[in-house]
C-alpha positions, -999 to +999 in steps of 0.1 A: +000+000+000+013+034-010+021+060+018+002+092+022+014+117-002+008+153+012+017+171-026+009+168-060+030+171-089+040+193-104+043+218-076+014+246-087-013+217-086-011+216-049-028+255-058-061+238-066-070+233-029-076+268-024-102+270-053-132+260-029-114+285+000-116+317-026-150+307-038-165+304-003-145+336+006-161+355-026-194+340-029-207+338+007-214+372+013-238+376-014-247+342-019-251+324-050-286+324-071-285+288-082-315+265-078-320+232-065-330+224-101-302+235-115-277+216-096-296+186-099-299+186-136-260+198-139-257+164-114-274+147-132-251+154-164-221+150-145-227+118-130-232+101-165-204+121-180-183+108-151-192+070-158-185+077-193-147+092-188-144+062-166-154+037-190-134+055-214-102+051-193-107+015-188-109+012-227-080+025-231-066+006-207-076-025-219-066-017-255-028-017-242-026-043-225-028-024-190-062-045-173-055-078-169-085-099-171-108-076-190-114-106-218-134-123-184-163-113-169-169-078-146-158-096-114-124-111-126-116-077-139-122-066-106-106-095-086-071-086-104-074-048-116-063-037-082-034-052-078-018-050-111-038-016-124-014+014-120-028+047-135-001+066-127+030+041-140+011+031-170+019+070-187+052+059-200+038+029-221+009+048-238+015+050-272+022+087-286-007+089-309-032+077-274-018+100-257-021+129-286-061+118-279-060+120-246-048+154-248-078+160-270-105+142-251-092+161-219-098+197-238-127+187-250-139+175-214-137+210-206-152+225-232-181+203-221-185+212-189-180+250-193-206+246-220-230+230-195-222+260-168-229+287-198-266+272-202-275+286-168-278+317-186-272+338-150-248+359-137-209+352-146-205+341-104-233+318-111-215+303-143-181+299-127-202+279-095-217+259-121-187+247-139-166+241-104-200+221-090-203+201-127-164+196-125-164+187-085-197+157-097-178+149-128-146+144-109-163+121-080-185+099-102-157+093-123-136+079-092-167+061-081-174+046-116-136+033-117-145+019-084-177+002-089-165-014-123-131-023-118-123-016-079-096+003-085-085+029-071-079+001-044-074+035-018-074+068-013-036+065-016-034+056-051-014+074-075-032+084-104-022+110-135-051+134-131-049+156-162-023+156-191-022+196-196+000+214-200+018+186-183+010+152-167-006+160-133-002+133-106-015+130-069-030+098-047-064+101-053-074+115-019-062+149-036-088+150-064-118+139-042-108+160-016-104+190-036-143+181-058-162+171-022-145+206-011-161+225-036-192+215-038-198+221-002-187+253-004-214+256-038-236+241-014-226+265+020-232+297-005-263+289-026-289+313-017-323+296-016-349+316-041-376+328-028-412+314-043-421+329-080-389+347-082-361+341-111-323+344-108-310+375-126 
């Protein structure tokens, strides 16, 4: 089992813990005009996306030879994908042009979720609580989805190569999820509940 790993690399990814600390600073005092609808249908978006990144990763995975098993059934993949499935070491033997993809898939993740936090069609606070609460369920259901399909991440303590741009970000998992579950409490902690019959601006 891997030891607790207080910092990410590289260095300025360690920065993203203070995103939920500045929000909840900047937002609090005048709340946020999201509505329970909102976040559930953004939740609802981000939970499948989530699943689907996951199920991308293990085909990819799979398709170089890094998940042993996966020509079984669910449960053998899971009996063995623990112990043998390592995210983070399996960077060096990606081929170039899956990795040129990833790249690509990664942007375009992005794109998908700022799109999602544009459609609120409120305030630019609003938008930027969006995308950090579609981001922070994206993030989790993906872990969860790696989980439930292939157990793996194994532990909070598991290295894993979190994004690819500009360069490869890596941290034990705990990082991520704290950093997501942070956030959207603080989303949570700020939203101002409307009123009946009134609209956000």
């Amino acid at each position: 089992m891997e030891k607790l790993q207080l910092w990410a690399q590289p260095w300025w990814v360690n920065l993203l813990i203070l995103i939920p600390l500045i929000a909840s600073f900047l937002w609090r005092r005048t709340g946020l005009q999201l509505t329970w609808r909102q976040l559930l249908l953004i939740t609802v978006f981000s939970v499948a996306f989530g699943f689907g990144e996951a199920a991308v990763v293990i085909y990819l995975r799979a398709a170089v030879g890094l998940l042993p098993g996966f020509r079984g059934t669910l449960a053998e993949v899971q009996r063995s994908a623990p112990e043998f499935y390592q995210q983070a070491e399996s960077l060096s033997q990606f081929p170039q042009s899956l990795l040129t993809i990833e790249v690509l898939r990664e942007a375009a993740t992005i794109l998908m979720l700022a799109s999602v936090a544009m459609l609120t069609g409120l305030k630019v606070r609003e938008r930027w609580a969006a995308f950090f609460w579609a981001f922070a369920i994206w993030d989790l259901s993906y872990y969860l989805g790696l989980w439930v399909t292939i157990r793996w991440p194994a532990s909070l303590r598991d290295l894993d190569v979190l994004f690819l741009i500009p360069v490869p970000w890596v941290a034990q998992i705990w990082f991520p999820v704290l950093v997501s579950g942070l956030t959207a409490l603080a989303i949570v902690v700020c939203k101002n509940p409307l009123k009946a019959g009134t609209k956000p601006r």
